[in-house]
C-alpha positions in Angstrom: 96.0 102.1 43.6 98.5 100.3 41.9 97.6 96.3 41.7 101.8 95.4 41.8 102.2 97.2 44.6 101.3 95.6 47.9 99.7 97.0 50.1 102.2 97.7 53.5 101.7 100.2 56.6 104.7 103.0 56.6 107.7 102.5 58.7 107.0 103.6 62.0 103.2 103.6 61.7 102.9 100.2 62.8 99.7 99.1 65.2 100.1 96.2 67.7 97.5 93.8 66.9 94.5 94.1 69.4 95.7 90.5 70.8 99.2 91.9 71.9 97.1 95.1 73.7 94.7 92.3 75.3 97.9 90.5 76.7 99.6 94.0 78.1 96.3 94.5 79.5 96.2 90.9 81.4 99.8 91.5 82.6 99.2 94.4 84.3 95.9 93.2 85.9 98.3 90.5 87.4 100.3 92.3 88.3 98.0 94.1 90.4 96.1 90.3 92.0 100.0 89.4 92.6 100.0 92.5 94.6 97.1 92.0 96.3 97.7 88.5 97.2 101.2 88.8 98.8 100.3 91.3 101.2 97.6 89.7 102.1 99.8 86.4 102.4 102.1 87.9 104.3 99.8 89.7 106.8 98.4 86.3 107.4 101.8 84.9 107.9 102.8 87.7 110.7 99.6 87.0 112.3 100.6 83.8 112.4 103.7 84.2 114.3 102.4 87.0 116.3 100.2 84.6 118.0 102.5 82.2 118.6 104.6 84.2 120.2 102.7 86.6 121.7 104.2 89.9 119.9 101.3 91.6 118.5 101.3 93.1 116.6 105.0 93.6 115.5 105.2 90.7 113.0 101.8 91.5 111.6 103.4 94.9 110.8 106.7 93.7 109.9 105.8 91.4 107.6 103.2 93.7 105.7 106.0 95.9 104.7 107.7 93.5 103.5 105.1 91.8 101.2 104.4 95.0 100.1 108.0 96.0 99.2 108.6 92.9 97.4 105.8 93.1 96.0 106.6 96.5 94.2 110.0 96.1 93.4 108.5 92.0 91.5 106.3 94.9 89.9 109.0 97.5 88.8 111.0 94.3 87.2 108.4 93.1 85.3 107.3 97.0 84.1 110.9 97.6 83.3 111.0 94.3 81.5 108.1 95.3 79.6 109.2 98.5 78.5 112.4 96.8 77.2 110.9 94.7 75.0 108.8 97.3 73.2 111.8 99.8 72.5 113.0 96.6 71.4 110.0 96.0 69.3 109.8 99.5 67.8 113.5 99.3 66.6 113.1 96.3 64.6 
């Protein structure tokens, strides 16, 4: 080993830091409570106004689908937005 030399990983061979990994990991296990949570908001919400006016279940139903689309395309944004900045990252 040469002592001037300091000691630097080669282009391209890079390793995120455990910590960045860790945060990828947390983002995706919210992604997946957000999820969760919106459909189950909006069922609650169709149930809702099912009972008051006496449609069930077609609200229930409707509104399921639709917490569950927004849901994924919220998802698809933030995975695309991800993806972005690690091309991003592996240029630099």
């Amino acid at each position: 080993m040469d002592p001037e030399r300091p000691l630097k990983p080669e282009p391209g061979s890079e390793h995120p830091s455990p910590g960045a990994s860790m945060a990828g990991a947390g983002a995706v296990a919210g992604m997946g409570l957000q999820f969760a949570i919106s459909i189950l908001l909006f069922l609650l919400a169709g149930q809702w106004i099912d009972r008051k006016l006496g449609t069930e279940p077609l609200f229930l139903i409707v509104f399921v689908f639709l917490g569950a689309g927004g849901s994924f395309y919220s998802i698809y944004r933030k995975l695309m937005e991800l993806q972005r900045r690690e091309q991003e990252r592996k240029r630099k």
